[in-house]
mmCIF file of the N, C-alpha and C atoms, coordinates in Angstrom:
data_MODEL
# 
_entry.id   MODEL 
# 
loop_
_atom_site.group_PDB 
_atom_site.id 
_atom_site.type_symbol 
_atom_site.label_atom_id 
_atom_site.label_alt_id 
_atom_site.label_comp_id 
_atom_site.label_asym_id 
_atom_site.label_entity_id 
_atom_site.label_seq_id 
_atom_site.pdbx_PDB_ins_code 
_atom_site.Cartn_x 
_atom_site.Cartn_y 
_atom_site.Cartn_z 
_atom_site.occupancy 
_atom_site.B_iso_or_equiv 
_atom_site.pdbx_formal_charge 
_atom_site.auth_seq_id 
_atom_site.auth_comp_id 
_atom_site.auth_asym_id 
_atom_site.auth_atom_id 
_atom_site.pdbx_PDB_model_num 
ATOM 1   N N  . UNK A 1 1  ? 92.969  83.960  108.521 1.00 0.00 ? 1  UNK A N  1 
ATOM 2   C CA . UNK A 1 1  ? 92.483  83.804  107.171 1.00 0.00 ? 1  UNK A CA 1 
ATOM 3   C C  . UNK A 1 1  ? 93.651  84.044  106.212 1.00 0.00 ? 1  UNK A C  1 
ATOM 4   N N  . UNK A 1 2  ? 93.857  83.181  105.488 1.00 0.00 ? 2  UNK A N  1 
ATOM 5   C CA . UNK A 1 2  ? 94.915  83.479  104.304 1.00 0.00 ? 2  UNK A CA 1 
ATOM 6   C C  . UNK A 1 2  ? 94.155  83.619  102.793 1.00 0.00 ? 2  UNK A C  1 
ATOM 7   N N  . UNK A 1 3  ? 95.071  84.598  102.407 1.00 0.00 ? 3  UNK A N  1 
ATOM 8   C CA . UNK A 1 3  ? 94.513  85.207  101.164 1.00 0.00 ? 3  UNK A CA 1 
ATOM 9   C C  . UNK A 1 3  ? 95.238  84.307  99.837  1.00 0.00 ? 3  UNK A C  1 
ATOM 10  N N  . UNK A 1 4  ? 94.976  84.001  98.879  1.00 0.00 ? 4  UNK A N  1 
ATOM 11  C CA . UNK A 1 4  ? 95.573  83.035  97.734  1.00 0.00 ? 4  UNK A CA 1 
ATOM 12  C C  . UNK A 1 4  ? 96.476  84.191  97.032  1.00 0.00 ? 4  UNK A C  1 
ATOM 13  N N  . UNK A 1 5  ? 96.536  85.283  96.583  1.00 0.00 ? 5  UNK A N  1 
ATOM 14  C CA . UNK A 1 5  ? 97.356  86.377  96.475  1.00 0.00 ? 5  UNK A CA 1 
ATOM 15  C C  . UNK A 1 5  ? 96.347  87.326  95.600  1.00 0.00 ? 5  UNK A C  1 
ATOM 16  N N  . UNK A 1 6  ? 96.814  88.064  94.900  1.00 0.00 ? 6  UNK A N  1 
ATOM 17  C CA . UNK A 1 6  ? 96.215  89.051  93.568  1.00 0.00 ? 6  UNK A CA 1 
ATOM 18  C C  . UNK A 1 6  ? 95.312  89.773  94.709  1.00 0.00 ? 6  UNK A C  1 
ATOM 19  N N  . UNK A 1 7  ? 95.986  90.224  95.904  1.00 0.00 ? 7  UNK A N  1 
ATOM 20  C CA . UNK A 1 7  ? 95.366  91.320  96.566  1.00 0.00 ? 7  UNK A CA 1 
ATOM 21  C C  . UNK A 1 7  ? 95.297  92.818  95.914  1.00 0.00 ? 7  UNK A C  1 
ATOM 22  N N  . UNK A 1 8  ? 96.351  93.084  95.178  1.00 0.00 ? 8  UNK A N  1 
ATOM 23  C CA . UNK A 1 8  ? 95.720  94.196  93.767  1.00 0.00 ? 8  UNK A CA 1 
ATOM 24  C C  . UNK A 1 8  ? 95.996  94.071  92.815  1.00 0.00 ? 8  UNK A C  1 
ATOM 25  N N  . UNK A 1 9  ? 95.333  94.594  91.931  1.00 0.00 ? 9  UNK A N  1 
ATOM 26  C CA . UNK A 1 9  ? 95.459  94.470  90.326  1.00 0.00 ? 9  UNK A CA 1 
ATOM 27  C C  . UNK A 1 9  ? 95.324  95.744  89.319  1.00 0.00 ? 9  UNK A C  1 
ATOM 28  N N  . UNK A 1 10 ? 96.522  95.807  88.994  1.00 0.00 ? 10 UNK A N  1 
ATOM 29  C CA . UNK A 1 10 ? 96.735  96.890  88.693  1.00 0.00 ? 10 UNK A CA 1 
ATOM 30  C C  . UNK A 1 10 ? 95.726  97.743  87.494  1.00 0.00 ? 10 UNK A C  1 
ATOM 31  N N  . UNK A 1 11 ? 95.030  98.826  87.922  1.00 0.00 ? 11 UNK A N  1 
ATOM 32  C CA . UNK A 1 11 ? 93.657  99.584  87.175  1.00 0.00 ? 11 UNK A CA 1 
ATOM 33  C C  . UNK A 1 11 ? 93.324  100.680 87.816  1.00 0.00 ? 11 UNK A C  1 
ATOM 34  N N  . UNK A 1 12 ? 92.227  100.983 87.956  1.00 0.00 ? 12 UNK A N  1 
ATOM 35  C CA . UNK A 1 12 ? 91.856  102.193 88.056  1.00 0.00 ? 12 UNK A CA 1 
ATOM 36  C C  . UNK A 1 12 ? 91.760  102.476 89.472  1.00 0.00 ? 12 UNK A C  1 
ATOM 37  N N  . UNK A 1 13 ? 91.374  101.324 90.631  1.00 0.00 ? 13 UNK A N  1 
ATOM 38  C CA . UNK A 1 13 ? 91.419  101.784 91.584  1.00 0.00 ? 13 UNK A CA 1 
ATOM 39  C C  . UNK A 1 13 ? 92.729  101.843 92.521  1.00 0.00 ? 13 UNK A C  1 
ATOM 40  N N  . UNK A 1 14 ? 93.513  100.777 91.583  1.00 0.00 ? 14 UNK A N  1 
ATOM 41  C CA . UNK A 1 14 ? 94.965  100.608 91.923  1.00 0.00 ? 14 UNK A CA 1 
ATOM 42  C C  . UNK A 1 14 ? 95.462  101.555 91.727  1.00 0.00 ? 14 UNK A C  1 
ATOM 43  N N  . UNK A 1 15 ? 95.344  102.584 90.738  1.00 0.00 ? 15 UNK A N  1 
ATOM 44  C CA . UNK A 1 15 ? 95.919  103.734 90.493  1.00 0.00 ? 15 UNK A CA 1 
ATOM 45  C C  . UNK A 1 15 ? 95.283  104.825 91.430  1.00 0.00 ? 15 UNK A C  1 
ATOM 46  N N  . UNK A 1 16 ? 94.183  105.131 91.633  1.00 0.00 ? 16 UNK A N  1 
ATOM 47  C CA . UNK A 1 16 ? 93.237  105.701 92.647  1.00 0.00 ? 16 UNK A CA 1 
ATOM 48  C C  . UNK A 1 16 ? 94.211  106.215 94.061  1.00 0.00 ? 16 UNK A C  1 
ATOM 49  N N  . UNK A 1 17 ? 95.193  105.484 94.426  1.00 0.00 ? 17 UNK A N  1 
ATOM 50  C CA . UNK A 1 17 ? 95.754  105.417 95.912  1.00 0.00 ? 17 UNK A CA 1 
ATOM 51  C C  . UNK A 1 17 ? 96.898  106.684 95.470  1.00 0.00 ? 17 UNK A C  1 
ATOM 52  N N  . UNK A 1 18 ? 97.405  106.669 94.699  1.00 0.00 ? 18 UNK A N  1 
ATOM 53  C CA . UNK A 1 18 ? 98.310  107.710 94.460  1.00 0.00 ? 18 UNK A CA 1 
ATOM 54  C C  . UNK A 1 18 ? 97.976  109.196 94.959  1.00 0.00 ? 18 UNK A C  1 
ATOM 55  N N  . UNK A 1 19 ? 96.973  109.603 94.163  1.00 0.00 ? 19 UNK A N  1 
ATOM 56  C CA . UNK A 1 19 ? 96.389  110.616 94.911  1.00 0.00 ? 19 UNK A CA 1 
ATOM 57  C C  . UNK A 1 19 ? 95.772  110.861 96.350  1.00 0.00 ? 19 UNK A C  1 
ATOM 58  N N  . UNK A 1 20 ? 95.368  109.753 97.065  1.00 0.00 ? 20 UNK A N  1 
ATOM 59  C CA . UNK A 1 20 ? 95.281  109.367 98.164  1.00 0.00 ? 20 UNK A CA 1 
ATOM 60  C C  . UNK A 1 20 ? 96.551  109.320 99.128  1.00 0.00 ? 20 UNK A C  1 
ATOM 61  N N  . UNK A 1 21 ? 97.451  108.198 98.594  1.00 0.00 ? 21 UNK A N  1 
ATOM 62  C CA . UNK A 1 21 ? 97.933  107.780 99.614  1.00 0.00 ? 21 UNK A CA 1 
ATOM 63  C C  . UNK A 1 21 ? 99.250  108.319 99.344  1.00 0.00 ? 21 UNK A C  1 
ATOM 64  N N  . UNK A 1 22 ? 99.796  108.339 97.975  1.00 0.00 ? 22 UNK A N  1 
ATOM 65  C CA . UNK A 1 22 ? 101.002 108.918 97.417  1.00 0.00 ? 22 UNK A CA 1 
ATOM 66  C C  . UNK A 1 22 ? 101.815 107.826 96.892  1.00 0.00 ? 22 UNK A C  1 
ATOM 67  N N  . UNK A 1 23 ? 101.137 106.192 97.083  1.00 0.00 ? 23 UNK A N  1 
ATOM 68  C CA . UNK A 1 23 ? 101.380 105.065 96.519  1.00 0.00 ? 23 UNK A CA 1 
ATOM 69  C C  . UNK A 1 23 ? 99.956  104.429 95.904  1.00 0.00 ? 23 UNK A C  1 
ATOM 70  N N  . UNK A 1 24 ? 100.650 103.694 94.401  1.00 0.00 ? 24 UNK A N  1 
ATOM 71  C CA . UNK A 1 24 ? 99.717  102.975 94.123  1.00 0.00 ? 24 UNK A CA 1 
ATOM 72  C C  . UNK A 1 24 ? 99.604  101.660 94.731  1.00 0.00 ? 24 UNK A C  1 
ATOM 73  N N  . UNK A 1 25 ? 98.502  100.911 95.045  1.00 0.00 ? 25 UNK A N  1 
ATOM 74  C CA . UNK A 1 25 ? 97.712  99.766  95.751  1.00 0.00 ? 25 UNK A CA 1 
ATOM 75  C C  . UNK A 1 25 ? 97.632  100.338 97.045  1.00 0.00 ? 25 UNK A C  1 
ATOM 76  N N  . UNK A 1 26 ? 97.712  101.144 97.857  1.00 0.00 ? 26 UNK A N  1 
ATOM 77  C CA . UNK A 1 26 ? 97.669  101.206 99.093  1.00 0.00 ? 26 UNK A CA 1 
ATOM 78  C C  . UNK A 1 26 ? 96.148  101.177 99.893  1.00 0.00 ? 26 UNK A C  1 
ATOM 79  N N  . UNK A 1 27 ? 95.469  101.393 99.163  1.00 0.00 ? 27 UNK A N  1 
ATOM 80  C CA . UNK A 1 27 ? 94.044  101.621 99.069  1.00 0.00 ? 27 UNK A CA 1 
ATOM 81  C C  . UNK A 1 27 ? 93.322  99.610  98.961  1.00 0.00 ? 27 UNK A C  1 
ATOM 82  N N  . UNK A 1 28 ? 94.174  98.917  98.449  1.00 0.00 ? 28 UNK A N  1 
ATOM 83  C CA . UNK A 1 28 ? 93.869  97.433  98.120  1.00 0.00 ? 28 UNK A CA 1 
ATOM 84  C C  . UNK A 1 28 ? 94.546  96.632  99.477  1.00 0.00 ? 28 UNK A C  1 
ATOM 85  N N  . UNK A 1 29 ? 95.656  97.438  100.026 1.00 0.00 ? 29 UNK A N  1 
ATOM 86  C CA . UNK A 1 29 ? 95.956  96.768  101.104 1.00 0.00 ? 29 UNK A CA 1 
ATOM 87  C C  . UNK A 1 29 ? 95.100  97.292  102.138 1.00 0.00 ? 29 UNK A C  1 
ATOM 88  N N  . UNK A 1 30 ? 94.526  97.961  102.605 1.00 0.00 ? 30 UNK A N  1 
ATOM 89  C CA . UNK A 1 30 ? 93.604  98.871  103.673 1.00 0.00 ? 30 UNK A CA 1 
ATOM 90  C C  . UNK A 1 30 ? 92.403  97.955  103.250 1.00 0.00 ? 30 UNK A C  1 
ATOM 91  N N  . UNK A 1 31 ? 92.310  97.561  102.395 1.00 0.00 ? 31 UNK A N  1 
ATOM 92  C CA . UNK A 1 31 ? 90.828  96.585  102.089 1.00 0.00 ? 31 UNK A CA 1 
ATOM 93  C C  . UNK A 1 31 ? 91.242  95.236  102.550 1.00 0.00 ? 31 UNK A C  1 
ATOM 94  N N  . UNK A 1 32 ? 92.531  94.424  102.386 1.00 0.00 ? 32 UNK A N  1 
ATOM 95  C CA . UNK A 1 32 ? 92.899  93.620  102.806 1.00 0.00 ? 32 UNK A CA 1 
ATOM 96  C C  . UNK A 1 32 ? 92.641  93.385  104.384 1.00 0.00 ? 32 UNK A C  1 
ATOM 97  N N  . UNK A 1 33 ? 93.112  94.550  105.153 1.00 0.00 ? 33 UNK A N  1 
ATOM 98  C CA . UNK A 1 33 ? 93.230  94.772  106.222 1.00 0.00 ? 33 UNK A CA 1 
ATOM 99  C C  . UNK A 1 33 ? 91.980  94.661  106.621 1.00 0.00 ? 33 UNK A C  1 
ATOM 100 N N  . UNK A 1 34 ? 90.802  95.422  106.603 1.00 0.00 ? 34 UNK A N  1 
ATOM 101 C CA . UNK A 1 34 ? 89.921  95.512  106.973 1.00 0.00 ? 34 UNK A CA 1 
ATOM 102 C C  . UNK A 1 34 ? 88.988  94.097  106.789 1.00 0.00 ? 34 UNK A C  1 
ATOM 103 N N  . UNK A 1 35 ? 89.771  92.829  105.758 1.00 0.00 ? 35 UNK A N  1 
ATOM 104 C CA . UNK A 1 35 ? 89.027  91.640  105.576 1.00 0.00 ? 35 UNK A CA 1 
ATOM 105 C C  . UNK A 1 35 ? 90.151  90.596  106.624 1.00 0.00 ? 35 UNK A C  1 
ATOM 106 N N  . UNK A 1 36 ? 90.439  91.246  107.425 1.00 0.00 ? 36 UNK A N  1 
ATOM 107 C CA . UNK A 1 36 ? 91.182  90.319  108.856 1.00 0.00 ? 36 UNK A CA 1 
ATOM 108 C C  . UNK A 1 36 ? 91.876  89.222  107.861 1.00 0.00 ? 36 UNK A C  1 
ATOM 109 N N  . UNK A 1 37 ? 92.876  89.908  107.072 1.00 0.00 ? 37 UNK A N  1 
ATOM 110 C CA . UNK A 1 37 ? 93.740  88.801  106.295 1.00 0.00 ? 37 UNK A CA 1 
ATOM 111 C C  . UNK A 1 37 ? 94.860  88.395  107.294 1.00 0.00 ? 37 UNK A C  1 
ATOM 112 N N  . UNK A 1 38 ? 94.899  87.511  107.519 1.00 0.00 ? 38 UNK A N  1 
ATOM 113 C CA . UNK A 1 38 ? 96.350  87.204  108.348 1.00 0.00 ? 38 UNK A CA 1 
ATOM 114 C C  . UNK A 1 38 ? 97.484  86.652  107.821 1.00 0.00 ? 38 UNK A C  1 
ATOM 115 N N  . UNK A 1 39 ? 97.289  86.497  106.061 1.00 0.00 ? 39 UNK A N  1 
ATOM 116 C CA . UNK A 1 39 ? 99.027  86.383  106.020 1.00 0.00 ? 39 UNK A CA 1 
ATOM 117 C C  . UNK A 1 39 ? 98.380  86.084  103.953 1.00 0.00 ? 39 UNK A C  1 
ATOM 118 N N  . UNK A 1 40 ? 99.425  86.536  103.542 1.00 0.00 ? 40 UNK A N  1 
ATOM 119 C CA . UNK A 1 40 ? 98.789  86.519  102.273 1.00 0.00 ? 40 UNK A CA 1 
ATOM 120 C C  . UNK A 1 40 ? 100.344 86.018  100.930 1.00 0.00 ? 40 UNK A C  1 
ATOM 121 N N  . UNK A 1 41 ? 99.662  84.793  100.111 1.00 0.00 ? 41 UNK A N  1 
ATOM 122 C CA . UNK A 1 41 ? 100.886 84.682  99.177  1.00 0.00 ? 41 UNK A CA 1 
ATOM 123 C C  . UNK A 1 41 ? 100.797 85.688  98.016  1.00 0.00 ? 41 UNK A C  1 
ATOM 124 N N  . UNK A 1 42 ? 102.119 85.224  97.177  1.00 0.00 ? 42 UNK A N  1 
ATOM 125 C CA . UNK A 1 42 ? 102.032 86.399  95.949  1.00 0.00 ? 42 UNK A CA 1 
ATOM 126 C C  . UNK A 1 42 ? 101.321 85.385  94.887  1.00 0.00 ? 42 UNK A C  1 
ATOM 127 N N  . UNK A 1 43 ? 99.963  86.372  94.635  1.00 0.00 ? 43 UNK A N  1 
ATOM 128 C CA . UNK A 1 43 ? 99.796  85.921  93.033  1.00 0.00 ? 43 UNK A CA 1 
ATOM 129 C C  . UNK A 1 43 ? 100.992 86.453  92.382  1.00 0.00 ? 43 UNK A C  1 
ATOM 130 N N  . UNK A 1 44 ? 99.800  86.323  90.537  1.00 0.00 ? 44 UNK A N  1 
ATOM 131 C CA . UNK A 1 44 ? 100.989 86.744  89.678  1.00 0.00 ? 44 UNK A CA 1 
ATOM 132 C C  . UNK A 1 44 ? 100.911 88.240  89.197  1.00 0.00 ? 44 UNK A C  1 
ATOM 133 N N  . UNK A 1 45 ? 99.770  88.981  89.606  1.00 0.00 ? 45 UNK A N  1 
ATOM 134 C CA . UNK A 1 45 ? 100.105 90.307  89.970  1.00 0.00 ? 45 UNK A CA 1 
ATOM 135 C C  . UNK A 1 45 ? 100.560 91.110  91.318  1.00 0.00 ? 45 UNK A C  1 
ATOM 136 N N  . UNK A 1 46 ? 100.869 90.553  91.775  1.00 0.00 ? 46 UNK A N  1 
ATOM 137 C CA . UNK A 1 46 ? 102.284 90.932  92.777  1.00 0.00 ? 46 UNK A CA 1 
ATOM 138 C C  . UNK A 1 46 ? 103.160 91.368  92.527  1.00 0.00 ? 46 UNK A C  1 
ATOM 139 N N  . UNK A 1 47 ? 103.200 90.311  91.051  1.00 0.00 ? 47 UNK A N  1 
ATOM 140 C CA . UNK A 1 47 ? 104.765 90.522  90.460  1.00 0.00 ? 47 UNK A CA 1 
ATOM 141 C C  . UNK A 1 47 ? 104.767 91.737  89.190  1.00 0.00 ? 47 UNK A C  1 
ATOM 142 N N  . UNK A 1 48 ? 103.504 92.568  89.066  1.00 0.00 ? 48 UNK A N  1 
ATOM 143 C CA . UNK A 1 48 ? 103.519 93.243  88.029  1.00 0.00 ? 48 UNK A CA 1 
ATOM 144 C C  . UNK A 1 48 ? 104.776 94.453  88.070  1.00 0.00 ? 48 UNK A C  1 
ATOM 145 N N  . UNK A 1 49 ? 104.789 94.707  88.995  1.00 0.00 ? 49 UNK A N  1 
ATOM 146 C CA . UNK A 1 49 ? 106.064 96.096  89.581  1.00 0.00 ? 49 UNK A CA 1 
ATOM 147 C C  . UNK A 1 49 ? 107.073 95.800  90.216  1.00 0.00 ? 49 UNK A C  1 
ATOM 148 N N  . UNK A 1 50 ? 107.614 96.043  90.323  1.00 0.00 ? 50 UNK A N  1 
ATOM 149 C CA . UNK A 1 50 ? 109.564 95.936  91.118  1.00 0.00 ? 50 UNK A CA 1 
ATOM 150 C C  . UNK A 1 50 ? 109.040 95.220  92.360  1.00 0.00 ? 50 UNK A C  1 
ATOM 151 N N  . UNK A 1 51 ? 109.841 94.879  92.538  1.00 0.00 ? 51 UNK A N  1 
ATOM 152 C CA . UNK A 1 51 ? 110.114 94.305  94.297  1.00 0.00 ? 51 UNK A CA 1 
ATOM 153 C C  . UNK A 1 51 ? 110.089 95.662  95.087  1.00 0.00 ? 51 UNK A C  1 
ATOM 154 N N  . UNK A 1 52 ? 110.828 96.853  94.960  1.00 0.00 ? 52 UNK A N  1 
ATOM 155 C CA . UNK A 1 52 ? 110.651 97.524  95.842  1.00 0.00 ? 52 UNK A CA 1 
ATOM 156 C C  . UNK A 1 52 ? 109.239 98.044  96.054  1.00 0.00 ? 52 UNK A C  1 
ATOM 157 N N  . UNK A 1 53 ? 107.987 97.769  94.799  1.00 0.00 ? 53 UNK A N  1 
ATOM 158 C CA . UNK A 1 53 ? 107.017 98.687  95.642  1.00 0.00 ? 53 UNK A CA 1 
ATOM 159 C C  . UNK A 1 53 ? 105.895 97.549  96.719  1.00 0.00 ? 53 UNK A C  1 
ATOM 160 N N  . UNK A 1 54 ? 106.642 95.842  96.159  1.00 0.00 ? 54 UNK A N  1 
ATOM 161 C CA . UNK A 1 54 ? 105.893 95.696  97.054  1.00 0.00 ? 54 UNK A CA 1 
ATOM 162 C C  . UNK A 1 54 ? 106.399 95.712  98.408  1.00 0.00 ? 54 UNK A C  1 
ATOM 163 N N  . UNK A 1 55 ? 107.527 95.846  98.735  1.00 0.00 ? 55 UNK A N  1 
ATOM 164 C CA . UNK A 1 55 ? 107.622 96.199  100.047 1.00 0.00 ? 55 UNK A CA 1 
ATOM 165 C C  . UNK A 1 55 ? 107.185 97.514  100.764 1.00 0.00 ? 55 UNK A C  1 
ATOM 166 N N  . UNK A 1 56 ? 107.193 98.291  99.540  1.00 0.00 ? 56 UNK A N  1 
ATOM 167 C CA . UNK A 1 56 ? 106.447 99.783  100.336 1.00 0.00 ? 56 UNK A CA 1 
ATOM 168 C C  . UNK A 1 56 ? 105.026 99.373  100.676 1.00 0.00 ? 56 UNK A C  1 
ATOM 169 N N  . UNK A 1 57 ? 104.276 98.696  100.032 1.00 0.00 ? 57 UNK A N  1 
ATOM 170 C CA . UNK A 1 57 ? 102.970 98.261  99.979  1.00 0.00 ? 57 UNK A CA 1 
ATOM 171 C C  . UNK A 1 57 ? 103.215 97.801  101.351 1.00 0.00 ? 57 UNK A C  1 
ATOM 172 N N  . UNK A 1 58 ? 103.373 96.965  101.756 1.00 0.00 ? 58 UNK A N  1 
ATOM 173 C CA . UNK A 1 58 ? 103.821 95.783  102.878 1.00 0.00 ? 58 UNK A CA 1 
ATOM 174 C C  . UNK A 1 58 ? 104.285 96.359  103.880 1.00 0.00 ? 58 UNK A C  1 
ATOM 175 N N  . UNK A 1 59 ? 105.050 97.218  103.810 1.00 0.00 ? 59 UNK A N  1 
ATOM 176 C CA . UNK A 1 59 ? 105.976 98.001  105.414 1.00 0.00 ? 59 UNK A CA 1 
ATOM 177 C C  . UNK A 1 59 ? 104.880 99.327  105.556 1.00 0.00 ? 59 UNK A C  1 
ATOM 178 N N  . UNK A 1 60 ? 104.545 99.991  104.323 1.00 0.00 ? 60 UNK A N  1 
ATOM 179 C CA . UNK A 1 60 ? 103.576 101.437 104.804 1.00 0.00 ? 60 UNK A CA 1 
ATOM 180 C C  . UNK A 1 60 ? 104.882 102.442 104.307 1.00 0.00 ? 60 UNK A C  1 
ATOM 181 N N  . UNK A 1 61 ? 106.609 101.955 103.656 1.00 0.00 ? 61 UNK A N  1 
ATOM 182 C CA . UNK A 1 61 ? 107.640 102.886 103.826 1.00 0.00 ? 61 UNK A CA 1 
ATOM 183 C C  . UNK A 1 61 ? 107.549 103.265 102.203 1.00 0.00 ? 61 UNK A C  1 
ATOM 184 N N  . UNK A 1 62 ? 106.681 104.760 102.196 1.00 0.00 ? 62 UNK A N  1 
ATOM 185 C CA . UNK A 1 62 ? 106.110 105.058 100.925 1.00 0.00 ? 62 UNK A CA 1 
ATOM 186 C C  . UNK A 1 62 ? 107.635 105.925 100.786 1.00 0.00 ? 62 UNK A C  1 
ATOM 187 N N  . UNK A 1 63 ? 107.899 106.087 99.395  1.00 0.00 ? 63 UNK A N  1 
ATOM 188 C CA . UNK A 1 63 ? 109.293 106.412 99.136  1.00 0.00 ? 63 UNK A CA 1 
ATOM 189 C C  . UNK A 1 63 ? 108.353 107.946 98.154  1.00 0.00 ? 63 UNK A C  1 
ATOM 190 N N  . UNK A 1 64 ? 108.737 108.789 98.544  1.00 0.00 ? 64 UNK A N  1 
ATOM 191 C CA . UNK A 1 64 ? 107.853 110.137 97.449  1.00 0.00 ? 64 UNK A CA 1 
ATOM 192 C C  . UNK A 1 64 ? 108.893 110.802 97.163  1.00 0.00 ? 64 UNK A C  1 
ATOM 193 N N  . UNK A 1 65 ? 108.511 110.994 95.983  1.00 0.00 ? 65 UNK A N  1 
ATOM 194 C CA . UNK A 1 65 ? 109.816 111.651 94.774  1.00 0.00 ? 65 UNK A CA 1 
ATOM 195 C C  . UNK A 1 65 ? 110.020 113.241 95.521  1.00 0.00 ? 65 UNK A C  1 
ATOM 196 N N  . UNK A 1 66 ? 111.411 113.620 95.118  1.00 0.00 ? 66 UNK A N  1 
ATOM 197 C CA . UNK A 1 66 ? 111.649 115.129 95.585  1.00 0.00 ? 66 UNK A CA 1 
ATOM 198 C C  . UNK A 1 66 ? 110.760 115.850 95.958  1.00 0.00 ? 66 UNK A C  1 
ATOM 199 N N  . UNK A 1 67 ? 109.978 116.272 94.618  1.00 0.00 ? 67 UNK A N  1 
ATOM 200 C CA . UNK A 1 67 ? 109.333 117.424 94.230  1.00 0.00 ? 67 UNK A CA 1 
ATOM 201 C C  . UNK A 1 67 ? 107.367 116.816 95.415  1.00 0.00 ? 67 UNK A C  1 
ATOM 202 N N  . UNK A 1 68 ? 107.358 115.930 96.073  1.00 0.00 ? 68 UNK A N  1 
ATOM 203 C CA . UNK A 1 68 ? 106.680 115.905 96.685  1.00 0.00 ? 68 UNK A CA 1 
ATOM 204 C C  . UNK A 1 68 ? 105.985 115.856 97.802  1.00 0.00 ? 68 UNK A C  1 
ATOM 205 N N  . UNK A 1 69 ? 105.330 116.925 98.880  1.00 0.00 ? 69 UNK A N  1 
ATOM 206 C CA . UNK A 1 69 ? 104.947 116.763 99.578  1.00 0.00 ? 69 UNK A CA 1 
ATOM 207 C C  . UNK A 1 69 ? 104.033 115.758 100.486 1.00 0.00 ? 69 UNK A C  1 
ATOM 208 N N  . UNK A 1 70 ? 104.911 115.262 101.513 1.00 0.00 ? 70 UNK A N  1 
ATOM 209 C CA . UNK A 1 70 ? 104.486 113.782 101.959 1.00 0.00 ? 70 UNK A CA 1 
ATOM 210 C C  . UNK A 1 70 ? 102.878 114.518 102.861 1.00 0.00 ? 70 UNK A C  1 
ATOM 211 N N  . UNK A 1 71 ? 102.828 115.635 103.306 1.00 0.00 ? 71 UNK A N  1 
ATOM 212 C CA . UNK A 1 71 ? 101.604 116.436 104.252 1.00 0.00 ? 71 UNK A CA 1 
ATOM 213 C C  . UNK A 1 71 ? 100.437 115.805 103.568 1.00 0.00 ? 71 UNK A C  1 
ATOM 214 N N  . UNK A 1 72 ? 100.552 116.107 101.749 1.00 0.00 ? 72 UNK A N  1 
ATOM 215 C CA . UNK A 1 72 ? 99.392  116.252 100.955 1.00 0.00 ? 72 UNK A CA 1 
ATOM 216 C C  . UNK A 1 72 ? 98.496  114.938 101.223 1.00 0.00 ? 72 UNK A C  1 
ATOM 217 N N  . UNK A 1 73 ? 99.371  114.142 101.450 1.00 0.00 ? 73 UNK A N  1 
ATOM 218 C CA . UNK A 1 73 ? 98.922  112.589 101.437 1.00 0.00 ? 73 UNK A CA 1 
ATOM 219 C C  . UNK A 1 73 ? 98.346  112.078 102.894 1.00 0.00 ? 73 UNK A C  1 
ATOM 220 N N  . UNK A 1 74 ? 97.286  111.279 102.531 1.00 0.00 ? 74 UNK A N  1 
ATOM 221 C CA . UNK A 1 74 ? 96.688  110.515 103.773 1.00 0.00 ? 74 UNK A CA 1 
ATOM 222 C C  . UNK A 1 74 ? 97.847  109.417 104.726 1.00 0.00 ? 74 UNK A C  1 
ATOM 223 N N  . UNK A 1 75 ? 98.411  108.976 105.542 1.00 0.00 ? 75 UNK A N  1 
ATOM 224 C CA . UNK A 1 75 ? 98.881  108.421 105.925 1.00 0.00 ? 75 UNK A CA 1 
ATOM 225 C C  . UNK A 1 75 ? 98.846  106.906 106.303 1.00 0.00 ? 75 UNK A C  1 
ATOM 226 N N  . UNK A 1 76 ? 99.663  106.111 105.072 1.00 0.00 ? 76 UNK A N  1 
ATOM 227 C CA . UNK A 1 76 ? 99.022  104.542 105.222 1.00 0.00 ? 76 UNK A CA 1 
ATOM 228 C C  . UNK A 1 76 ? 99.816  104.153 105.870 1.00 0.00 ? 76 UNK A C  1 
ATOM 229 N N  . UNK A 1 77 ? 99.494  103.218 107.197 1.00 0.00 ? 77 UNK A N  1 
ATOM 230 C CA . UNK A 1 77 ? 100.297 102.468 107.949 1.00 0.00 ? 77 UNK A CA 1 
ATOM 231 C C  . UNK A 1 77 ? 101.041 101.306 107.679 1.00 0.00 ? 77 UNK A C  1 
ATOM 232 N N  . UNK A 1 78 ? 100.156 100.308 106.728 1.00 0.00 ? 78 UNK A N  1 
ATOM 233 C CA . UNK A 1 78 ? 101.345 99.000  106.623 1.00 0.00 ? 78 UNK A CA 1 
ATOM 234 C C  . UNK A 1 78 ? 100.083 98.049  106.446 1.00 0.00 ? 78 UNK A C  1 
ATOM 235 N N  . UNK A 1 79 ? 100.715 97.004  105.742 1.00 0.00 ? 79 UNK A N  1 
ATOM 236 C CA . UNK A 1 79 ? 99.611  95.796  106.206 1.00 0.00 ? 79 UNK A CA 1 
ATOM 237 C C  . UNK A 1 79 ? 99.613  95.205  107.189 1.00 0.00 ? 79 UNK A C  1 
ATOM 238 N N  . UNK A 1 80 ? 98.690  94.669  107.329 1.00 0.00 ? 80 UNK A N  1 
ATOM 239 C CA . UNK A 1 80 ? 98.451  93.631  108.841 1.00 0.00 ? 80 UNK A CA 1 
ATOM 240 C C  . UNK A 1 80 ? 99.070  92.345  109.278 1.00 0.00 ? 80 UNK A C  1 
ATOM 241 N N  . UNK A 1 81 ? 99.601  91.760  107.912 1.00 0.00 ? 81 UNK A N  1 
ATOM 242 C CA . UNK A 1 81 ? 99.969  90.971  107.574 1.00 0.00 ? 81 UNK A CA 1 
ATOM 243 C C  . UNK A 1 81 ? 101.381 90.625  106.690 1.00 0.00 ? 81 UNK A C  1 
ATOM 244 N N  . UNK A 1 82 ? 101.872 89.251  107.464 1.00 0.00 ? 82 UNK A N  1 
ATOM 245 C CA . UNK A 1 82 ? 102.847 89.156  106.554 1.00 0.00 ? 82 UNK A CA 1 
ATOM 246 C C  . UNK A 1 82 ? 102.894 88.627  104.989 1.00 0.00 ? 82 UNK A C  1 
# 
């Protein structure tokens, strides 16, 4: 199944994953996942944030600032998809 893109959009639940996951969207890719996406393009909120977070999104390689404990956080694996 391919996804047309705008797998998140940046709001409240997009923001939601931070406290969760210790990244925002990570919580939109785990929904992805769970809808057996097998390969997904970029909308045009893809492009709302740097390139680097969508690769953290994409690899699971959450980057957490100094002052933060990676324990606190749930552990997101990656998407399923390329």
């Amino acid at each position: 199944m391919l996804s047309s893109g705008d797998a998140w959009i940046p709001g409240l639940f997009y923001d939601a994953s931070v406290q969760i996951y210790g990244a925002p969207g990570d919580t939109d890719i785990l929904v992805q996942n769970e809808l057996s996406i097998q390969a997904i393009s970029f909308g045009n909120h893809e492009l709302d944030n740097a390139a680097g977070i969508i690769a953290e999104l994409l690899s699971g390689d959450v980057g957490f600032d100094d002052d933060v404990n990676p324990v606190d956080f749930l552990r997101f694996e990656c998407a399923n998809f390329p």
